[in-house]
LUMLUMZA-689184 format. One record per atom (N, C-alpha, C): residue number from 1; residue in three letters; atom name; y, z, x. Coordinates in pm, whole numbers, plus 50000, padded with zeros to 5 digits. Example, Ala and Ser with C-alpha at 12.3 -4.5 7.8 and 13.67 -1.06 7.14 Angstrom:
# LUMLUMZA-689184
pos; code; site; north; up; east
1; Ala; N; 49431; 50780; 51319
1; Ala; CA; 49550; 50780; 51230
1; Ala; C; 49670; 50780; 51320
2; Ser; N; 49775; 50708; 51285
2; Ser; CA; 49894; 50714; 51367
2; Ser; C; 50003; 50787; 51290
//
This chain:
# LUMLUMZA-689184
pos; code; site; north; up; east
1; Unk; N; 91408; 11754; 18873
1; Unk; CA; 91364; 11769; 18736
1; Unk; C; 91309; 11909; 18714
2; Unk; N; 91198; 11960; 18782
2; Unk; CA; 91243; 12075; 18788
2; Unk; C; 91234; 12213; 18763
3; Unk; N; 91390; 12155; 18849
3; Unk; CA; 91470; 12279; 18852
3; Unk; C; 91546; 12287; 18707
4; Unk; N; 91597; 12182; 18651
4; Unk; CA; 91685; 12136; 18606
4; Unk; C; 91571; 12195; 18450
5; Unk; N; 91447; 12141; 18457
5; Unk; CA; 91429; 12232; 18299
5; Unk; C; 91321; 12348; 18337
6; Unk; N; 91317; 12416; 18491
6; Unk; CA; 91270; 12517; 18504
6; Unk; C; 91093; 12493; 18488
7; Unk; N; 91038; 12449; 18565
7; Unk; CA; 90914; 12376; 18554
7; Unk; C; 90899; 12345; 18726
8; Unk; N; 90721; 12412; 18715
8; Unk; CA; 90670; 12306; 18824
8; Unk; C; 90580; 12279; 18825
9; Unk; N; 90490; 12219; 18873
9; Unk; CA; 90411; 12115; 18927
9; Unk; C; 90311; 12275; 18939
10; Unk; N; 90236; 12251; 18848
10; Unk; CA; 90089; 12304; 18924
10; Unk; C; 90005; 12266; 18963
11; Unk; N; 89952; 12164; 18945
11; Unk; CA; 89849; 12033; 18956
11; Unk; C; 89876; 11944; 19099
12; Unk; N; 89796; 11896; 19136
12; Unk; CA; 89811; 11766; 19224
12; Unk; C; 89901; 11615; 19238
13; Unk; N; 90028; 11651; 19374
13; Unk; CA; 90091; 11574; 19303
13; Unk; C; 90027; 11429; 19311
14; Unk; N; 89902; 11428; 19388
14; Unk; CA; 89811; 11281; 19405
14; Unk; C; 89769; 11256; 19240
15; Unk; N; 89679; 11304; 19171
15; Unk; CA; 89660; 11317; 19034
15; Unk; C; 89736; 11290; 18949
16; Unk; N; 89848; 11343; 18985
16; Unk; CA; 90013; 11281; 18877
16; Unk; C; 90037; 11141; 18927
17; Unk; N; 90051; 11098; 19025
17; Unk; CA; 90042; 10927; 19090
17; Unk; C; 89959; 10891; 19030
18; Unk; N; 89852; 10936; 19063
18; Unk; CA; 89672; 10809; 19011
18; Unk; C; 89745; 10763; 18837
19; Unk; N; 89769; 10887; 18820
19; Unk; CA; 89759; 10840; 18690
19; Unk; C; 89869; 10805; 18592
20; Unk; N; 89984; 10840; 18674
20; Unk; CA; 90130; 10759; 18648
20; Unk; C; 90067; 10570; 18734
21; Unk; N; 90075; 10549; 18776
21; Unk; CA; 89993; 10442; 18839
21; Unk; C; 89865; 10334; 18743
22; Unk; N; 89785; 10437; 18713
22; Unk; CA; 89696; 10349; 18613
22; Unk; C; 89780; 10315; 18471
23; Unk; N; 89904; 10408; 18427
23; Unk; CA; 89932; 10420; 18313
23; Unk; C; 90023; 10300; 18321
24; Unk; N; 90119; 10264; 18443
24; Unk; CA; 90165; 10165; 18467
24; Unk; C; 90105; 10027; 18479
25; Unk; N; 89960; 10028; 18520
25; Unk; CA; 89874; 09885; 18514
25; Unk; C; 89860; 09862; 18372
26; Unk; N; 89826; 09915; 18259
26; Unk; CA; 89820; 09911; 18148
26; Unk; C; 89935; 09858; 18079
27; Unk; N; 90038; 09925; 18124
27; Unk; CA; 90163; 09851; 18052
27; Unk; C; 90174; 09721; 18161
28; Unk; N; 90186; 09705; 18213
28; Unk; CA; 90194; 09589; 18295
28; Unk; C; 90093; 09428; 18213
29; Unk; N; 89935; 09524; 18211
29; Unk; CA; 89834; 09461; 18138
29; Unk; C; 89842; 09356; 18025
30; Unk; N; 89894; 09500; 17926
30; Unk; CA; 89996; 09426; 17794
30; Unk; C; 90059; 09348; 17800
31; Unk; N; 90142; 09330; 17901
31; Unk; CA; 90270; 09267; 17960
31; Unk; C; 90155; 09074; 17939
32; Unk; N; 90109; 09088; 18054
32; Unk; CA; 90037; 08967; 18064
32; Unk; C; 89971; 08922; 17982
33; Unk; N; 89914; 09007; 17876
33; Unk; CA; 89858; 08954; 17707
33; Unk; C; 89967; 08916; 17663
34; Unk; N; 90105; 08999; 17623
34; Unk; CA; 90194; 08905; 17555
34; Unk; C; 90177; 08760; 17578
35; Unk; N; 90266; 08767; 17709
35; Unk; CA; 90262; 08631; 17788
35; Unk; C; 90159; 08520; 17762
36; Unk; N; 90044; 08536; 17763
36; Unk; CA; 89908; 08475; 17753
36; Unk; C; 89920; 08464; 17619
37; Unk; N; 89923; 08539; 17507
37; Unk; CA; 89890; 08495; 17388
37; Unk; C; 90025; 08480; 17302
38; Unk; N; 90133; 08479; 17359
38; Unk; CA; 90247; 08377; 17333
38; Unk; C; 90294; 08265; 17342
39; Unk; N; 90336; 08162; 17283
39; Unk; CA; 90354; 08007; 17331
39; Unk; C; 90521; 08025; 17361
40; Unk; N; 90573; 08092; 17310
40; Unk; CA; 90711; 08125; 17301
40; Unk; C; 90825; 08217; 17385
41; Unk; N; 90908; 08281; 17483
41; Unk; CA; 90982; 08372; 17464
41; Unk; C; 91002; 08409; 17364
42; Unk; N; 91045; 08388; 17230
42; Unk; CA; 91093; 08402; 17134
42; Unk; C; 90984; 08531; 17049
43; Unk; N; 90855; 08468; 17095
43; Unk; CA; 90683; 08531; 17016
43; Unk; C; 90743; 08641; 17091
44; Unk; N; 90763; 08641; 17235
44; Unk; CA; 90700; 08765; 17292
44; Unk; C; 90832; 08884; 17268
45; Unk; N; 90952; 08853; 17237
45; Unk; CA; 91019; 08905; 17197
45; Unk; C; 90988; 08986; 17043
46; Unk; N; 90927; 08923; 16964
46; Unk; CA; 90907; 08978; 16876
46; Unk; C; 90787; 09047; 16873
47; Unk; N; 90713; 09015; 16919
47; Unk; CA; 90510; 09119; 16917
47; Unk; C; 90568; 09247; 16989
48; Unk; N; 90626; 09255; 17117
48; Unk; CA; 90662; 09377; 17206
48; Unk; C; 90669; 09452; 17126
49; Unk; N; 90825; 09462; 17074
49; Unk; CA; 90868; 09643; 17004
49; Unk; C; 90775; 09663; 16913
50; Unk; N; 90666; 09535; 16828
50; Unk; CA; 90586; 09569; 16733
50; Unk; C; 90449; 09660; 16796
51; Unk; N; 90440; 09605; 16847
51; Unk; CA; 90294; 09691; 16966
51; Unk; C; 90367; 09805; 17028
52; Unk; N; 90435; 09836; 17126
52; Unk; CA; 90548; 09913; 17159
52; Unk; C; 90513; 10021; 17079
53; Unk; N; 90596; 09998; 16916
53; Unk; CA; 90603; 10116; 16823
53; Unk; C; 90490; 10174; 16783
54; Unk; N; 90377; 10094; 16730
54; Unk; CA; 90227; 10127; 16737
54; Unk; C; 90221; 10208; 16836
55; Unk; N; 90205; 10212; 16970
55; Unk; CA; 90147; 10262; 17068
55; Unk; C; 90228; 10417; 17076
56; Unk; N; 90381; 10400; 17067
56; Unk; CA; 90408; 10535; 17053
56; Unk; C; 90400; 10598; 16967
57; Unk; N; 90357; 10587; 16831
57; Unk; CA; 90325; 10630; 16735
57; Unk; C; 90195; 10694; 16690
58; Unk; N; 90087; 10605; 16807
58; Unk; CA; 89963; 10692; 16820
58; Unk; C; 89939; 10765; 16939
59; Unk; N; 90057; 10779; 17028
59; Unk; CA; 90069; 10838; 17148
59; Unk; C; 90049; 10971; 17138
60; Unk; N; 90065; 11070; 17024
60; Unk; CA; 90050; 11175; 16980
60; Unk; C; 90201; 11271; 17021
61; Unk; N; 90318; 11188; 17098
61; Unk; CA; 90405; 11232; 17090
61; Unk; C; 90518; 11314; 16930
62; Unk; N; 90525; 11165; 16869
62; Unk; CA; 90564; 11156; 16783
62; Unk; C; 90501; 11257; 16643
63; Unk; N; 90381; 11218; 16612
63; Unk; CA; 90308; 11274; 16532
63; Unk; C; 90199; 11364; 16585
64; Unk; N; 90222; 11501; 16596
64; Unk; CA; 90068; 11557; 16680
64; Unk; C; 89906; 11498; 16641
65; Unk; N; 89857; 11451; 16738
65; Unk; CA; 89723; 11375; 16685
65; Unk; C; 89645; 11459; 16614
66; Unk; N; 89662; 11568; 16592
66; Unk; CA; 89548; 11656; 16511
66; Unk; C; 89611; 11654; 16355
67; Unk; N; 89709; 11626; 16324
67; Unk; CA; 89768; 11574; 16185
67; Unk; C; 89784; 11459; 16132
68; Unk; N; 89709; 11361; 16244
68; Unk; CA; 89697; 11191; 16186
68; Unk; C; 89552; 11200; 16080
69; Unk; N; 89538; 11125; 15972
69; Unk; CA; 89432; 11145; 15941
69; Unk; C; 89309; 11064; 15985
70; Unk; N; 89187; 11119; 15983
70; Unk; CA; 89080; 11100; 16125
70; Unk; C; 89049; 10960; 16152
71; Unk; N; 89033; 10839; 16114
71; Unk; CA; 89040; 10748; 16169
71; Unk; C; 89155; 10712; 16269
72; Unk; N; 89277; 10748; 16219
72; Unk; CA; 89390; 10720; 16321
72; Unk; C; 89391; 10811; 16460
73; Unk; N; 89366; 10897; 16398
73; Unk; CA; 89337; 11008; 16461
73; Unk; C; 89238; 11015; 16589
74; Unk; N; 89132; 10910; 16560
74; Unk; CA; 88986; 10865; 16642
74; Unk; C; 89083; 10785; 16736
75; Unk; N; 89158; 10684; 16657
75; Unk; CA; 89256; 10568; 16740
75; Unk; C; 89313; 10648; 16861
76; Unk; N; 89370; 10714; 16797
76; Unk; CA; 89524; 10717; 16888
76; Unk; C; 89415; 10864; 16974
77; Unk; N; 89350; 10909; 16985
77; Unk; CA; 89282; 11003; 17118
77; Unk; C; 89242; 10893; 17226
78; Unk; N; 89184; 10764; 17132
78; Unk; CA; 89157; 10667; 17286
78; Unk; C; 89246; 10580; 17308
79; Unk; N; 89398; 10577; 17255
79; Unk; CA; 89540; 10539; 17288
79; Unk; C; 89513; 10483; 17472
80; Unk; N; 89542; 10432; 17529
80; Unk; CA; 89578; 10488; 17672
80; Unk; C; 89675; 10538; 17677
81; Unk; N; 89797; 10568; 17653
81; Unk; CA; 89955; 10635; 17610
81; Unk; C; 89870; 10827; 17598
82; Unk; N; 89790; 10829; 17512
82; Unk; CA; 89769; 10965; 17472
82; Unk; C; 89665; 10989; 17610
83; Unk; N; 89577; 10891; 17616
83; Unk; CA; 89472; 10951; 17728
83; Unk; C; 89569; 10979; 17847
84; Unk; N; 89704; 10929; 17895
84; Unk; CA; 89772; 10929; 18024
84; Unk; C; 89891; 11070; 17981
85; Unk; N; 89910; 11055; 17826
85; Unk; CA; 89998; 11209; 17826
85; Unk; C; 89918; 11314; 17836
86; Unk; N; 89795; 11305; 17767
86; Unk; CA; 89730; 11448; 17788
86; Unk; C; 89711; 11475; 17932
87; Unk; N; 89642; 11379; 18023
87; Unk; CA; 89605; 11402; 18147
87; Unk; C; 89733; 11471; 18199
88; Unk; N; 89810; 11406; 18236
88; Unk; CA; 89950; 11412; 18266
88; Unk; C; 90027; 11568; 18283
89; Unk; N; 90003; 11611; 18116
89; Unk; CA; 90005; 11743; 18059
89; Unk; C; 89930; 11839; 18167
90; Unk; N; 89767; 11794; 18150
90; Unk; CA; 89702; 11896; 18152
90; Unk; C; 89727; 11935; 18303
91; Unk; N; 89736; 11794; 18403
91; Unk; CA; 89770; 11830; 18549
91; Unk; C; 89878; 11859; 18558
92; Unk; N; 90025; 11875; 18549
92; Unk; CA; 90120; 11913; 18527
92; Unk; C; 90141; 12071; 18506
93; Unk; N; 90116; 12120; 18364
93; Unk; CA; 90152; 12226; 18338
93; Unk; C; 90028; 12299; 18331
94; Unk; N; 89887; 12277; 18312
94; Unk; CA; 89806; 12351; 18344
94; Unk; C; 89743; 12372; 18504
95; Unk; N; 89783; 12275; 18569
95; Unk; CA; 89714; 12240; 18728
95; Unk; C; 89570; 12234; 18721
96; Unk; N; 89506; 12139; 18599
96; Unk; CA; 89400; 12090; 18636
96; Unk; C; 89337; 11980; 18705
97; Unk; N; 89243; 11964; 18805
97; Unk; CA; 89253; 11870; 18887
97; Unk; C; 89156; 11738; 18841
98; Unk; N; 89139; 11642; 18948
98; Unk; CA; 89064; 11533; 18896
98; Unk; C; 88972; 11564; 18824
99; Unk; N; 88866; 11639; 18850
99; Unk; CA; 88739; 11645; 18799
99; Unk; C; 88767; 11705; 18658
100; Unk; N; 88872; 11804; 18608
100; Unk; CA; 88895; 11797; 18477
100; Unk; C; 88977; 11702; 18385
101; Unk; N; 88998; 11587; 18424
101; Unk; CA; 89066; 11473; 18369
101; Unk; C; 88984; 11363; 18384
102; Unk; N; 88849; 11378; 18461
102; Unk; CA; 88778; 11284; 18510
102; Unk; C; 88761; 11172; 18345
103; Unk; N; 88740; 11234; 18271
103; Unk; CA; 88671; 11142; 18171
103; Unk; C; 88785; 11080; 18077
104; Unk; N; 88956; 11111; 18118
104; Unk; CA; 89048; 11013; 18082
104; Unk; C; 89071; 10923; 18135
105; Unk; N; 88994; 10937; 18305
105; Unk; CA; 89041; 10828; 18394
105; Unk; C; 88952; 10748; 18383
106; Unk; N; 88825; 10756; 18364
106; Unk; CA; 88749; 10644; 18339
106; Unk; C; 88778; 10571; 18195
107; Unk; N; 88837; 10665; 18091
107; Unk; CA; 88850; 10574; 18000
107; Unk; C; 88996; 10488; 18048
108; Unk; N; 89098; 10561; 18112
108; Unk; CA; 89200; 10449; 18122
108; Unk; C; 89133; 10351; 18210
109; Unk; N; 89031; 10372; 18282
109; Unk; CA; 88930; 10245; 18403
109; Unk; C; 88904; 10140; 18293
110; Unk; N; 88835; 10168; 18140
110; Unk; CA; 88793; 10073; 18085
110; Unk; C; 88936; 10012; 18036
111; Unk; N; 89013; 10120; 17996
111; Unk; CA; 89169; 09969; 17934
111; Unk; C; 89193; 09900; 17987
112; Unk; N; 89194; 09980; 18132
112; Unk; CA; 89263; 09872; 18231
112; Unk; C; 89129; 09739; 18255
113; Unk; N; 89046; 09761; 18265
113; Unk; CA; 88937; 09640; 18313
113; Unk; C; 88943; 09583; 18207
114; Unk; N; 88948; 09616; 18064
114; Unk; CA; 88896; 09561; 17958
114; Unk; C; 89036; 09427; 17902
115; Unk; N; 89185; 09493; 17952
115; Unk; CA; 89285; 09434; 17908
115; Unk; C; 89266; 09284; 18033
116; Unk; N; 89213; 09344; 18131
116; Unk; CA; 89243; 09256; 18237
116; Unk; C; 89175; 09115; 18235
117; Unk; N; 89015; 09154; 18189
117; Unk; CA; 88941; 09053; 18145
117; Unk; C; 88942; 08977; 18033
118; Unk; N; 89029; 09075; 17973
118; Unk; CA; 89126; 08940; 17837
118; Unk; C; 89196; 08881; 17842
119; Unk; N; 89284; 08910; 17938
119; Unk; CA; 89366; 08793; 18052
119; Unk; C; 89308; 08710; 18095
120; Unk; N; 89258; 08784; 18193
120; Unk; CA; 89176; 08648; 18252
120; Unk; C; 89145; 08541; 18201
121; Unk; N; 89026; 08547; 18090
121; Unk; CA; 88978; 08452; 18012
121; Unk; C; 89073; 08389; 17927
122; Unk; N; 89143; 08452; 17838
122; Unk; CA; 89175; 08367; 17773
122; Unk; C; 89316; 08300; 17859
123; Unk; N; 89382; 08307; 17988
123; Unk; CA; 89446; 08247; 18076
123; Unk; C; 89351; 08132; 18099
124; Unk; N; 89228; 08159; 18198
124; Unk; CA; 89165; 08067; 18218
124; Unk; C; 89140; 07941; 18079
125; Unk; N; 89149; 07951; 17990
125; Unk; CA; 89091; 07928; 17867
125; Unk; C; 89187; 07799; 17855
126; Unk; N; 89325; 07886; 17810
126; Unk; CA; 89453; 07792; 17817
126; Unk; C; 89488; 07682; 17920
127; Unk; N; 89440; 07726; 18052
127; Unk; CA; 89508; 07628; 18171
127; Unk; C; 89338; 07508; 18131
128; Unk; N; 89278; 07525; 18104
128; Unk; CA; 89123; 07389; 18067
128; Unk; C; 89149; 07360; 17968
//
């Protein structure tokens, strides 16, 4: 990759894992809320691309987050999608290391704990 668009890696390639890695528990996360708060295949077929599109839409890919207007704007900075592209970014093409991403990783720490314990419970909830 690359070579191919002339790019490298300045950053840590451990740092690009951690946090390709957490960004993957999160989608995974989601994954198990569908599931959990679907009675259906059918539900979960339809909520996905709807959440899905939301999420890339406040990802700041699509729309640069500094042109959303400021409530969305508040949203989509604590995205996990945007907290894992900026990091991503910043270790990547700037080669900044943990300690300057430190405070995206704890916020992706809370999505991830926070999605997990909504599983949990409301799993536990369903099977009583």
């Amino acid at each position: 990759v690359g070579e191919y668009y002339n790019m490298t890696m300045k950053g840590s390639l451990y740092v690009f894992l951690l946090l390709l890695f957490m960004l993957s528990l999160v989608g995974l996360l989601l994954g198990l809320l569908f599931s959990v708060f679907t009675k259906t295949k059918e539900q979960a077929v339809q909520l996905v691309p709807f959440v899905v599109l939301i999420l890339l839409v406040l990802s700041g890919d699509l729309i640069p987050v500094i042109d959303m207007p400021s409530i969305l704007g508040q949203i989509a900075t604590n995205s996990p999608i945007t907290l894992a592209n900026e990091s991503l970014r910043k270790v990547m093409l700037e080669g900044k290391t943990l300690q300057d991403v430190f405070a995206q990783i704890i916020k992706l720490l809370i999505w991830i704990l926070g999605l997990l314990i909504i599983g949990i419970i409301k799993f536990t909830t369903e099977k009583s």
